[in-house]
C-alpha positions as CSV (number, residue, x, y, z in Angstrom):
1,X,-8.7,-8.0,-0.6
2,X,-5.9,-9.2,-3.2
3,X,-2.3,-9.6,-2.0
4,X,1.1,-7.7,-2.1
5,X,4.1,-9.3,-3.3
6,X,7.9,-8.6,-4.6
7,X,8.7,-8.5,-8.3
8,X,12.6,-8.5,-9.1
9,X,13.5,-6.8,-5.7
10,X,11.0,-4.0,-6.1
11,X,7.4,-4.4,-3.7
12,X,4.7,-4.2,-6.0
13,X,0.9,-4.5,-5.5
14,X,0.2,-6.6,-8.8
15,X,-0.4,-9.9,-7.1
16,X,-4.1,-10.8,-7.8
17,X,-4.4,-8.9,-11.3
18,X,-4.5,-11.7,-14.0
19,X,-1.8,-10.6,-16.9
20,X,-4.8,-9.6,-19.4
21,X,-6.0,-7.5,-17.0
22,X,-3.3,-5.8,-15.0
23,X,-2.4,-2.3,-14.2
24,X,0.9,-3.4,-14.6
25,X,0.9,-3.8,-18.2
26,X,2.1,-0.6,-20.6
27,X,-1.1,1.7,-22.0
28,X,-1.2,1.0,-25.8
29,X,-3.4,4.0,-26.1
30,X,-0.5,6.3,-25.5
31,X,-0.8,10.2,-25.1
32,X,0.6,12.1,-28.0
33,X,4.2,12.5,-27.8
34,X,3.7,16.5,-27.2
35,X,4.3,18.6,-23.9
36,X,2.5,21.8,-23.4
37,X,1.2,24.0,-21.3
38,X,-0.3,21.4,-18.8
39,X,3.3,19.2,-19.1
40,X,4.2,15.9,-20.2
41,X,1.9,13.2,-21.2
42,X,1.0,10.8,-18.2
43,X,0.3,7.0,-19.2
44,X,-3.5,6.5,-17.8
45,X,-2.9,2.9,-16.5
46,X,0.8,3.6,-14.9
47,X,0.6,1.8,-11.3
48,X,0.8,4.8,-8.5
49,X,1.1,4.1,-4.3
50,X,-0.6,5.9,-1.7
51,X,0.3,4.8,2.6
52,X,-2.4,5.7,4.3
53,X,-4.2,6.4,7.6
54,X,-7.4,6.0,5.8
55,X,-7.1,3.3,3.7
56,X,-11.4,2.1,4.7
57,X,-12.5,5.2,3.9
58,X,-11.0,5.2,1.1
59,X,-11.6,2.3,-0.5
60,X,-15.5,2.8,0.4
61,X,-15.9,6.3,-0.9
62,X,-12.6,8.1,-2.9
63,X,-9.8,10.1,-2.8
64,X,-9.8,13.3,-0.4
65,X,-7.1,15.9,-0.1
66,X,-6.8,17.3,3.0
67,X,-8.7,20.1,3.1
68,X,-12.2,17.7,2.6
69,X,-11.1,16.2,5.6
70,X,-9.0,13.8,4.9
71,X,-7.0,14.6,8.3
72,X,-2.8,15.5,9.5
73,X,-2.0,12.5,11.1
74,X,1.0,11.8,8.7
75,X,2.1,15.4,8.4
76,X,3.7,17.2,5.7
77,X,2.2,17.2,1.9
78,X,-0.4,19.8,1.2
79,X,-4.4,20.7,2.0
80,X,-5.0,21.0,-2.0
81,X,-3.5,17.7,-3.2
82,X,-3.2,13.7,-2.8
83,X,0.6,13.0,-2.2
84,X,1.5,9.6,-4.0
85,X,4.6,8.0,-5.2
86,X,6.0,5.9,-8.0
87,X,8.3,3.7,-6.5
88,X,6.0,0.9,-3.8
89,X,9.5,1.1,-1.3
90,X,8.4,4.2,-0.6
91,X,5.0,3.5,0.9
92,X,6.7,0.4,2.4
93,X,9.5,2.8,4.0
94,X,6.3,5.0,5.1
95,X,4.1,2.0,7.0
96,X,7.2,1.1,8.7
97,X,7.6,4.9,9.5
98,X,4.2,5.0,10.8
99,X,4.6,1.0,12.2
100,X,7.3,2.4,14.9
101,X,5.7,5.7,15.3
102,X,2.0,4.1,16.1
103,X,3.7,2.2,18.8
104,X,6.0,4.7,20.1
105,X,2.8,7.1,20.0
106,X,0.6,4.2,22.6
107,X,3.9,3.5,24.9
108,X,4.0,0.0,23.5
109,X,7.8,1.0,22.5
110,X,10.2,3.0,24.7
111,X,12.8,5.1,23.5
112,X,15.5,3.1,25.1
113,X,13.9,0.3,22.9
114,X,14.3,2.5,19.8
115,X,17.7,3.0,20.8
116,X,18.6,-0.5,21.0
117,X,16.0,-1.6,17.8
118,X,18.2,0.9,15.5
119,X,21.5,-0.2,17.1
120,X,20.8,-3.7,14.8
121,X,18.8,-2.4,12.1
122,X,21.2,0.3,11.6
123,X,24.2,0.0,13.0
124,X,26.8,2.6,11.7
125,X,24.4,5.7,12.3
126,X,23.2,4.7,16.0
127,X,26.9,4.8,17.2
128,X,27.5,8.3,14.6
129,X,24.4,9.2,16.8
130,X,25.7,8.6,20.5
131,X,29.6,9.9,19.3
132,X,27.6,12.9,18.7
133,X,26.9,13.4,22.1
134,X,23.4,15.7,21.1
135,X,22.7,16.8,24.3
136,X,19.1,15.9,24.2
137,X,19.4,12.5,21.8
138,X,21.0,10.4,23.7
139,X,20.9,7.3,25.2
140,X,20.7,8.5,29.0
141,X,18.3,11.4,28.2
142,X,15.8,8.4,26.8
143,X,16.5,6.1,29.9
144,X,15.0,9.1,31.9
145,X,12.6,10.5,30.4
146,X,11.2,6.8,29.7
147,X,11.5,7.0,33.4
148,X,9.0,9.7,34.0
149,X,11.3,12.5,33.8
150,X,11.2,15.9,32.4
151,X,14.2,18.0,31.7
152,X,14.1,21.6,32.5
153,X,17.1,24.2,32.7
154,X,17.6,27.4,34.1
155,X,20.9,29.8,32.9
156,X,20.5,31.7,36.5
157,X,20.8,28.6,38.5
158,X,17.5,27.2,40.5
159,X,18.5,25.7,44.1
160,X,18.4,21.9,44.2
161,X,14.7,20.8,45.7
162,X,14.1,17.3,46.7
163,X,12.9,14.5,44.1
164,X,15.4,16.4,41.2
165,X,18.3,15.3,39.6
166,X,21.3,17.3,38.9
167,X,22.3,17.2,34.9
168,X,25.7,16.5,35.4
169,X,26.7,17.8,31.7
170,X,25.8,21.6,32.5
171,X,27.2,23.8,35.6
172,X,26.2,24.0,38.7
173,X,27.4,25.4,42.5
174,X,27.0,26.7,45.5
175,X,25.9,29.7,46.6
176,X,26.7,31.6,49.9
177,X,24.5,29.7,52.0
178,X,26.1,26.5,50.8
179,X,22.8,25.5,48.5
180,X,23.5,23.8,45.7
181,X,22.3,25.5,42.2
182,X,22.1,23.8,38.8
183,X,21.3,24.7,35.9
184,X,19.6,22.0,34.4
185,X,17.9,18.4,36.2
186,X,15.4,16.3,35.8
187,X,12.0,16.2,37.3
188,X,9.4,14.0,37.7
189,X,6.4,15.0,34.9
190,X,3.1,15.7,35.4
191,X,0.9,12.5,34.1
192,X,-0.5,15.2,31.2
193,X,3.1,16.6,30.5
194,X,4.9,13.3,30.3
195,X,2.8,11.7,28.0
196,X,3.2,15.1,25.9
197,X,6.6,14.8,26.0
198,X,6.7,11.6,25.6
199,X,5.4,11.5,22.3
200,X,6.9,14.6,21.6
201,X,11.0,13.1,22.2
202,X,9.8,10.0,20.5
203,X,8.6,11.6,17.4
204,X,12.5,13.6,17.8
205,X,14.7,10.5,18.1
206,X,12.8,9.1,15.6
207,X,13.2,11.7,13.0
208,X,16.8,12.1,14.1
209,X,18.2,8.6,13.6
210,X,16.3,7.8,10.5
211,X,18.1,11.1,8.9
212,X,21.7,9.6,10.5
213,X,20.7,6.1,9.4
214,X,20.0,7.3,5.5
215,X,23.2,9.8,5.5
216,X,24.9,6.4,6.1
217,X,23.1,4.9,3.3
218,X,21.6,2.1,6.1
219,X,17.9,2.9,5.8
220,X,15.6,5.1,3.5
221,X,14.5,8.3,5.7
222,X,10.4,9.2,4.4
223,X,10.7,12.8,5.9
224,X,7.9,12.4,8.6
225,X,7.1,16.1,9.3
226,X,4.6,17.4,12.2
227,X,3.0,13.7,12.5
228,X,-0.2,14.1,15.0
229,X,1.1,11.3,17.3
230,X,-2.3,11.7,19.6
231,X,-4.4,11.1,16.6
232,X,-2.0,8.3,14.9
233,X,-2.2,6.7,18.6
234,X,-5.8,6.9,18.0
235,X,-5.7,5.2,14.3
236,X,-7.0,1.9,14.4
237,X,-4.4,-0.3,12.9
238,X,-6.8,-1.9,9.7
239,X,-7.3,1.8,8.2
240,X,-3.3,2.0,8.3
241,X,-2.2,0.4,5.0
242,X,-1.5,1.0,1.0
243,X,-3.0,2.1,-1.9
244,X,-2.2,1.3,-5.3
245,X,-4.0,3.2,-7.6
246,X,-4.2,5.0,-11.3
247,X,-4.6,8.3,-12.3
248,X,-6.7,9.6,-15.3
249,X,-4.7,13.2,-15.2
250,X,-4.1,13.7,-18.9
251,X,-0.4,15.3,-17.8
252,X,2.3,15.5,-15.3
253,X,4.5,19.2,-14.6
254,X,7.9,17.8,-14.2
255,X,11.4,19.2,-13.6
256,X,14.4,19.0,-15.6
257,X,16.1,16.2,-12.8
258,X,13.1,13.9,-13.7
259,X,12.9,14.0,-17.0
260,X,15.6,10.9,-17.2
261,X,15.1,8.6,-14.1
262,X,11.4,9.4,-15.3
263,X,11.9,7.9,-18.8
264,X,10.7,10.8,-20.8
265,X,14.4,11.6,-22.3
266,X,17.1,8.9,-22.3
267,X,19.8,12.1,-21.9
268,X,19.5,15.8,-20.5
269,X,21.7,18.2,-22.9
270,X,23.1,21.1,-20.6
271,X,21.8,23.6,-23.2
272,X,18.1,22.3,-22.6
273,X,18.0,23.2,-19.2
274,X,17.5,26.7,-19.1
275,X,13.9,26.5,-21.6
276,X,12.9,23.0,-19.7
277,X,13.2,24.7,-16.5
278,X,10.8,27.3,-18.0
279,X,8.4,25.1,-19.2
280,X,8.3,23.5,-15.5
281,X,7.5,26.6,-13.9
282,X,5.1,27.7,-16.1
283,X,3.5,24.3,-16.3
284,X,3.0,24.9,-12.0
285,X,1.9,28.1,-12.2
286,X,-1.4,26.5,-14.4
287,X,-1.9,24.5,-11.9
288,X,-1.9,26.7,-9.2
289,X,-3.6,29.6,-10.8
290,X,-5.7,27.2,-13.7
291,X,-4.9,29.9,-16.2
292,X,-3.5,29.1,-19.5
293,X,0.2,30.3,-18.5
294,X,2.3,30.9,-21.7
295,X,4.7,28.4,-22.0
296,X,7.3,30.4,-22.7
297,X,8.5,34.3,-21.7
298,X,9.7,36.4,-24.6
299,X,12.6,36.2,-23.5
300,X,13.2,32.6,-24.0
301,X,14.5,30.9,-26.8
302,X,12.0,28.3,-28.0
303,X,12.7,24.7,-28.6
304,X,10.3,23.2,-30.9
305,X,11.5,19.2,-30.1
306,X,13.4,17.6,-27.0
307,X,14.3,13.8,-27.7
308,X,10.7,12.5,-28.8
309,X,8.5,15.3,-27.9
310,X,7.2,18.1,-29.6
311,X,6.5,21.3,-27.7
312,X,3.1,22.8,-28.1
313,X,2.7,26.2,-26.6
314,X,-1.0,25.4,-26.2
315,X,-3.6,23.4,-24.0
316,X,-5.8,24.0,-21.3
317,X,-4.1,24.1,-17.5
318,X,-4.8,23.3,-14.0
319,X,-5.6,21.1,-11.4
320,X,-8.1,18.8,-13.6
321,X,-5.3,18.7,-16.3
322,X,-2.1,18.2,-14.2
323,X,-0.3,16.1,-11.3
324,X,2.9,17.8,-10.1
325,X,6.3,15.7,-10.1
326,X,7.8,17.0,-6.4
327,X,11.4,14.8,-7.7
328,X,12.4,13.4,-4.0
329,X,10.5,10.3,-3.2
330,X,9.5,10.1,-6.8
331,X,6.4,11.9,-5.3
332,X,3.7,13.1,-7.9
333,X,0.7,15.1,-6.3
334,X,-2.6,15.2,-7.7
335,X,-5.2,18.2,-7.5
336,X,-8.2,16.4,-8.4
337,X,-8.8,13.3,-6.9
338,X,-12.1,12.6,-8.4
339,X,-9.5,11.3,-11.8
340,X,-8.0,8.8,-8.8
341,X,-9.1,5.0,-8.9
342,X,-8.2,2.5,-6.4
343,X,-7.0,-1.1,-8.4
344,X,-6.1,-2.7,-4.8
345,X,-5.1,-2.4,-1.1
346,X,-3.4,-4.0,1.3
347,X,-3.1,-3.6,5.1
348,X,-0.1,-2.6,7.3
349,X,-0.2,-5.6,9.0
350,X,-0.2,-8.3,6.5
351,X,2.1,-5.7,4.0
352,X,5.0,-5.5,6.6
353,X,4.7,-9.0,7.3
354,X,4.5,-10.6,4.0
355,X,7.8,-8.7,3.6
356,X,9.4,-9.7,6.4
357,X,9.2,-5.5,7.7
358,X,7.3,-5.9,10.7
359,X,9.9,-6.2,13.2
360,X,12.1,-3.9,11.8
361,X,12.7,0.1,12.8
362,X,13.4,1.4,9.6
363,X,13.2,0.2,5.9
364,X,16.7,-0.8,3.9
365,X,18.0,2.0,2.2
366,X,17.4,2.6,-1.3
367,X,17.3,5.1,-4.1
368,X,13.5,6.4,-4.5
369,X,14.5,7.7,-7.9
370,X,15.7,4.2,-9.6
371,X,12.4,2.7,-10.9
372,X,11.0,-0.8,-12.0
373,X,8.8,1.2,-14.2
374,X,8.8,4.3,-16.3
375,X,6.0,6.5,-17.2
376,X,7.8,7.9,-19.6
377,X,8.9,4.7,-21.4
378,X,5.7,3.9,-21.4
379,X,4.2,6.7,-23.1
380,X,7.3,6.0,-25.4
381,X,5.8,2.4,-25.9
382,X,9.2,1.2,-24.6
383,X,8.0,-0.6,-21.7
């Protein structure tokens, strides 16, 4: 298995490839300099990243989306397609992500240890997080339910029985008899319930102070959503890892925001926008419905040139013929993962360590959009 390294500041897995022979290197054999129907040229040889949960399986075999069973454990993305990215920090941010979650997930780390973990990885957002006084994340909610506790709450008012603990933020009083009634405490869990819960809260705080932590430009946030914490528990730690990887797509559907960053234009004109925009949405729907979708509606004015493309209204569409450019995360999505080929993977393990990540709650912020490398200057043969 061939190393991981940094180039200029960026991660990138190019560290075995000898320079004759790397993926690194610009395609000569460019696509034409057209967009149609399907999109914008894609450079065959551009390095793509993939963080994984199955990184054996796929190394051995190929490419599944999730639908052929390639599983939920990280949540979010899509059954039909393979969710990759063109920026390596992304993947890193998403094994660190899944680093911290994986422990939480087996009890190794306690939310009181998240607490304090975040407190010196990012600062600034933990103490926006405790001023906000959430009334579930919070430092004294974690010390309890790390405890064995379960919170439960009651707007009538339940009398007081013996083991709970009144929650001394809401209201509570006596009644006639001189019971006490409250209407929220804690209560010890059920062994089923509190690890449940336990995972549950975890997976919360976690979500919550990564989203604090990247509002105050401390850490990237990846957007974990519904991550199976039972199953990632469950994930033996070598199939957890990185995938870089090119894609044989002939073209990419991309938005207006990406044509720039992307390096397919070097400006957007404001008057483009409205027949780009177009072109994007009919470009998805031939993915979606693999019907040659006009790339145009009557309606539109038709450009017949932006910057150093010509505009075809022509060409086959669908999954075989495009990826999908989802602009946050510099996230492309592929349809057909039989045009995927892994170049080289790496571990979680020895990735987070080699970058000095493996002790850390969340990765240094940064700006998924500002990439190393373009696929649009390369198809340019500017890169």
């Amino acid at each position: 298995m061939s190393g991981i390294k940094s180039v200029a500041g960026v991660s990138a897995l190019l560290l075995a490839a000898a320079a004759s022979s790397r993926v690194g290197a610009p395609n000569r054999t460019a696509r034409p300099l057209t967009v149609t129907r399907a999109g914008w040229p894609w450079p065959a040889r551009f390095p793509l990243y993939h963080a994984t949960v199955a990184r054996h399986a796929i190394a051995s075999d190929r490419f599944r989306v999730r639908a052929q069973g390639l599983g939920n454990v990280t949540g979010g993305g899509t059954d039909r397609a393979v969710s990759l990215t063109l920026n390596p920090r992304v993947a890193d941010a998403i094994l660190v992500g899944l680093h911290v979650l994986q422990m939480g997930a087996r009890g190794k780390l306690k939310e009181a240890d998240l607490w304090k973990r975040f407190g010196e990885d990012a600062p600034r957002a933990t103490a926006k997080l405790i001023a906000a006084d959430d009334i579930e994340m919070n430092p004294e909610s974690s010390r309890m339910r790390d405890a064995g506790y379960v919170h439960k709450e009651d707007y009538l008012g339940e009398r007081l029985q013996a083991g709970w603990i009144p929650d001394t933020r809401r209201y509570s009083w006596n009644d006639a008899d001189g019971n006490t009634l409250v209407r929220a405490w804690w209560q010890k869990a059920t062994p089923a319930e509190g690890l449940s819960l336990r995972r549950s809260y975890f997976f919360r705080l976690y979500r919550y102070l990564l989203a604090y932590a990247e509002s105050a430009q401390e850490a990237y946030d990846p957007v974990f959503i519904d991550t199976d914490m039972g199953a990632l528990a469950a994930t033996n730690d070598d199939d957890i890892g990185v995938i870089e990887l090119v894609s044989t797509t002939p073209r990419v559907c991309l938005e207006p925001v990406d044509l720039v960053p992307f390096g397919y234009l070097d400006e957007l004109k404001p008057w483009m926008g409205r027949e780009l925009w177009e072109i994007t949405r009919r470009c998805k729907q031939g993915v979606s419905e693999d019907s040659a979708s006009p790339m145009w509606r009557d309606n539109y004015a038709r450009l017949d040139q932006v910057g150093d493309f010509a505009l075809e209204d022509s060409g086959p569409t669908g999954p075989s013929e495009s990826m999908v450019s989802m602009g946050a995360m510099a996230e492309v999505r592929a349809f057909d993962p039989h045009q995927l080929t892994v170049v080289r993977q790496v571990s979680m393990t020895d990735r987070l360590r080699g970058l000095g990540l493996w002790r850390k709650v969340c990765h240094p912020y940064f700006n998924a959009r500002e990439l190393e490398q373009q696929p649009g200057l390369w198809v340019r043969g500017r890169q």
